[in-house]
C-alpha positions in Angstrom: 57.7 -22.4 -39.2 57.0 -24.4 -36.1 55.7 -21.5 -34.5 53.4 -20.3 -37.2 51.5 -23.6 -37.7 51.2 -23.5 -33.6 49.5 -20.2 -34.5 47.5 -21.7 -36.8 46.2 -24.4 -34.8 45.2 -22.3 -32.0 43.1 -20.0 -34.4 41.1 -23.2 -35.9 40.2 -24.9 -32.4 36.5 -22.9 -33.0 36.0 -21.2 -29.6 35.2 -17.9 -30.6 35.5 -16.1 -27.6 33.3 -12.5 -28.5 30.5 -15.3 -28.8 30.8 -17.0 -25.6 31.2 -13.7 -23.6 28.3 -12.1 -25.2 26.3 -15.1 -24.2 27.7 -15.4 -20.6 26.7 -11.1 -20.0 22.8 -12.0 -22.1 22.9 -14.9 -19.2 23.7 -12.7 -16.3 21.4 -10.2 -17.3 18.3 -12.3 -17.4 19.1 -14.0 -14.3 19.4 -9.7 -12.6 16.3 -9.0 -14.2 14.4 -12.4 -13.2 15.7 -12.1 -9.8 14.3 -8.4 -9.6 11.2 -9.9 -10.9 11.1 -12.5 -8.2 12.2 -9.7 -5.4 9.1 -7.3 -6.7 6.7 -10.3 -6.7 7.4 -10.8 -3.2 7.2 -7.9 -1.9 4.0 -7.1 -3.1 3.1 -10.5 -1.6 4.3 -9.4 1.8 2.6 -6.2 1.7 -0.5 -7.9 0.9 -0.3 -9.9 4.3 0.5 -7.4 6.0 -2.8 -5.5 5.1 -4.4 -8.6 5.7 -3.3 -9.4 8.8 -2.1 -6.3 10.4 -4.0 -3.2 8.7 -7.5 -4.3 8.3 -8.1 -6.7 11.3 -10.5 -5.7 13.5 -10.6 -6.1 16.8 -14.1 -7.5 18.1 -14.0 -5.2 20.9 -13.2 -2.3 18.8 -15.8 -2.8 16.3 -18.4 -3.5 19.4 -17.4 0.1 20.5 -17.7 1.9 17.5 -21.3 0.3 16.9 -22.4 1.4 20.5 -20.7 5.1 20.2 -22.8 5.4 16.6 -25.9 4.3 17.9 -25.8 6.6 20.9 -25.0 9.8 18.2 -27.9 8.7 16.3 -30.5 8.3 18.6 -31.7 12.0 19.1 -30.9 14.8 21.8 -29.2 14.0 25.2 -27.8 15.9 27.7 -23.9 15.5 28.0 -23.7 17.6 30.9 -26.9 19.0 32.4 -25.3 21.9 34.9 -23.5 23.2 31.8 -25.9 23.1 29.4 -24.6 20.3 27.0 -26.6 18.7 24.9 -26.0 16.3 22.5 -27.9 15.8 19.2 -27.6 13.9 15.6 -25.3 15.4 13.2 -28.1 16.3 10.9 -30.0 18.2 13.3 -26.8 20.2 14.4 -26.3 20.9 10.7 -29.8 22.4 10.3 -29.9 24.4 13.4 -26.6 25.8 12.3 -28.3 26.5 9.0 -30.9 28.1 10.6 -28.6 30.3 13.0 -26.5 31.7 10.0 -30.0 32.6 8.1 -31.2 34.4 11.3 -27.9 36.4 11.4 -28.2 37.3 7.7 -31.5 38.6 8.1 -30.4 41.0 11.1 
């Protein structure tokens, strides 16, 4: 009987084991899912930086340019190479005269 009331004992000490190891895996999966919280957070941090810093900087230089070449497109006709017969001329203009060319072919 020595042995049964050893049994006994054991089975009253009140750790209930299912208990604890359902509350250790609840534990580990919060702290998997908070850290791929954390991990998603940051990237998106870093990729916003990176835009900021890397992807939409502008160069002073570079934007000087790109003013100068668009001023030069919109200021009317120019030659672009007179012994070939280049000419250059506004978008719009080129657009209408192209309008104008396809009409005159219609007509023919």
């Amino acid at each position: 009987m020595a042995t049964a009331n050893t049994g006994e004992k054991s089975r009253e000490s009140g750790f209930n084991t299912p208990a604890v190891v359902l509350i250790a895996l609840a534990v580990l999966i919060f702290a998997y899912a908070f850290a791929l919280f954390m991990q998603g957070g940051f990237l998106k941090a870093q990729e916003m930086e990176k835009e900021a810093k890397v992807l939409n900087q502008v160069d002073p230089k570079v934007k000087d340019a790109l003013a100068e070449q668009n001023a030069i497109l919109q200021e009317g006709y120019r030659w672009i190479d007179q012994e070939k017969g280049t000419v250059g001329m506004p978008i719009d203009a080129a657009k209408e005269l192209l309008v104008e060319q396809a009409a005159r072919k219609e007509s023919e």
